[in-house]
C-alpha positions as CSV (number, residue, x, y, z in Angstrom):
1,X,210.2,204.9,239.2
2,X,210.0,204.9,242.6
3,X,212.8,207.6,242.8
4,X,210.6,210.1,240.7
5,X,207.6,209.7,242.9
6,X,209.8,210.5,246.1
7,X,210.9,213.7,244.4
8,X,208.1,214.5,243.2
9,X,206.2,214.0,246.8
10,X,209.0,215.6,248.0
11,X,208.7,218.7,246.6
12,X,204.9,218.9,246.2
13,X,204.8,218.9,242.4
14,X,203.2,216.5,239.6
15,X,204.3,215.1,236.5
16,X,203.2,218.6,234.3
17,X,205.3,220.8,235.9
18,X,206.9,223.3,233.9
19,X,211.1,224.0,234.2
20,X,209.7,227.8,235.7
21,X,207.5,226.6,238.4
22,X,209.8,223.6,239.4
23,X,212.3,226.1,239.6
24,X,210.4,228.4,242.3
25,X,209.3,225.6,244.4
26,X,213.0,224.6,244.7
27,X,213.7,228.0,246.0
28,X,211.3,228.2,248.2
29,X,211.8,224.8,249.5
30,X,215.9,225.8,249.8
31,X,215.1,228.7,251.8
32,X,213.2,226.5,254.6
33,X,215.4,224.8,254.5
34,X,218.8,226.2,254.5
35,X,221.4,225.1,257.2
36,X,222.5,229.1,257.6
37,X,218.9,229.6,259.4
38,X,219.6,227.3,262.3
39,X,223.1,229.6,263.8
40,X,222.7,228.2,267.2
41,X,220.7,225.2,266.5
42,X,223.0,222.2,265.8
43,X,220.5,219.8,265.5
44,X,218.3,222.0,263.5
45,X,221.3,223.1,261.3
46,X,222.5,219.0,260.0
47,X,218.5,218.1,259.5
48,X,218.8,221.1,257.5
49,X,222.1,220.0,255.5
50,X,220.2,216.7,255.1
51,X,217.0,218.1,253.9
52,X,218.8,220.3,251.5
53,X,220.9,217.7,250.1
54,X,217.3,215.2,249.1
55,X,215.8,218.7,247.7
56,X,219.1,219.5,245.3
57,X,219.1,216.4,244.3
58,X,215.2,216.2,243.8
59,X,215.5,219.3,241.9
60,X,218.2,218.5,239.4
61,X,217.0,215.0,239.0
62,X,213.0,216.3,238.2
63,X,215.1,218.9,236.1
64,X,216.1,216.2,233.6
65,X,213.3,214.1,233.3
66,X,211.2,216.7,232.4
67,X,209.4,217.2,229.3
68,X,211.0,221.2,228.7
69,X,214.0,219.4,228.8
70,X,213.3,216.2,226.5
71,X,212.2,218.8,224.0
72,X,215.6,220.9,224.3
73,X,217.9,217.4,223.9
74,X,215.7,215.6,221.3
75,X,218.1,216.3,218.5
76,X,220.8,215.4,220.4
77,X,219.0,212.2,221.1
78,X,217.8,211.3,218.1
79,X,221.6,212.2,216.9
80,X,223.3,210.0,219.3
81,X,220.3,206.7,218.4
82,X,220.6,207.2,214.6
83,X,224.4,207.7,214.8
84,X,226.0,205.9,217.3
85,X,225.3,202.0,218.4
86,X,225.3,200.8,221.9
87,X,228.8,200.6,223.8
88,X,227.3,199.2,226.8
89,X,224.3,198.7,228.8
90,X,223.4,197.5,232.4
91,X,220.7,197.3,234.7
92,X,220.3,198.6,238.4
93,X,217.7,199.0,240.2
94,X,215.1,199.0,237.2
95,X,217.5,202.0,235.7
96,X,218.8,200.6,232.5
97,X,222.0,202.6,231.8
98,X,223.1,202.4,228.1
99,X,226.5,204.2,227.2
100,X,226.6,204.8,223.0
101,X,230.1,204.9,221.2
102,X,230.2,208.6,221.6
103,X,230.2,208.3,225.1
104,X,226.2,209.9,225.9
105,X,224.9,208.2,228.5
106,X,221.3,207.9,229.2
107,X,219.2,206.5,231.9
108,X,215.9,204.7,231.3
109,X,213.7,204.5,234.4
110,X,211.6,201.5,235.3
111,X,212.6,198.9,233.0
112,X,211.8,195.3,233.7
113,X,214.4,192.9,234.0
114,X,212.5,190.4,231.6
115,X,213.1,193.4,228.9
116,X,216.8,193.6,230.3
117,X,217.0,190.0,229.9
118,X,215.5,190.5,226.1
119,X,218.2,193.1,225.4
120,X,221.1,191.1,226.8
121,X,220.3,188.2,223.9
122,X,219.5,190.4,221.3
123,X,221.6,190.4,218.2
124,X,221.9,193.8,218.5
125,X,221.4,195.8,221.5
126,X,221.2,198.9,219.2
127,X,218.2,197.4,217.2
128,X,216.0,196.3,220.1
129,X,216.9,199.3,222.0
130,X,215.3,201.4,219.2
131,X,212.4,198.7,218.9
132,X,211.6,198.6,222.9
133,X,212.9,200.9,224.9
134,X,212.8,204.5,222.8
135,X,209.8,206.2,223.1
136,X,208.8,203.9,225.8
137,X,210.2,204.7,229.1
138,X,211.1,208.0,230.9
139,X,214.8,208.5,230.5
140,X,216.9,211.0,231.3
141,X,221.0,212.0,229.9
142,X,223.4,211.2,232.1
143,X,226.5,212.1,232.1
144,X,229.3,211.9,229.4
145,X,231.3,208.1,229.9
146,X,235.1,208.9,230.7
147,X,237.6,207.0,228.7
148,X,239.1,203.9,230.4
């Protein structure tokens, strides 16, 4: 959770944004700061390349947790939990990663290590994750598991 308020602080904008104005403020805050402005200014340029580099990655993380985009992957989502049982799961950071047989990935943000700890001695992972954790923290699709 702490990640989505830095983003959020980072590009001025609050948990109601919608996909359009999120989307504007990222351009506006690329072209401040965009290394190609500072030609002569090598300092100027790589605080530039650094500041660009948190507001990408601000802007395509915000991108994914918002609710425009929850509403555009629900049926995948609700596919992929009625479908396909948990593969694997770990926690980092209070990001609980869970991988599904089909190889979706999604990220659930601020999860509590007791609930980790819960999930871990489950009978089925699949059954408390539906129980406890659906519905109930922000998540976000990652990206596709590659096969081992």
């Amino acid at each position: 959770m702490k990640r989505v308020i830095e983003y959020r602080k980072l590009l001025e904008v609050d948990k109601d944004v919608t996909l359009k104005a999120l989307k504007t403020i990222y351009r506006n805050a690329m072209k401040e700061a965009h290394p190609d402005k500072f030609v002569d200014d090598e300092p100027g340029r790589l605080a530039a390349e650094e500041r660009s580099k948190k507001v990408i990655e601000a802007y395509h993380f915000l991108v994914s947790i918002n609710n425009e985009t929850h509403e555009k992957l629900q049926a995948e989502y609700d596919e992929t939990f009625n479908n396909y049982i948990i593969k694997d799961f770990y926690l980092e950071k209070q990001t609980l990663t869970v991988i599904h047989l089909d190889g979706t990935t999604f990220e659930y943000l601020g999860v509590p290590k007791n609930v980790f700890g819960k999930m871990c001695n489950a009978d089925s992972a699949s059954r408390f994750a539906k129980r406890h954790l659906y519905g109930k923290y922000l998540f976000r699709k990652a990206a596709k598991a590659t096969a081992e």
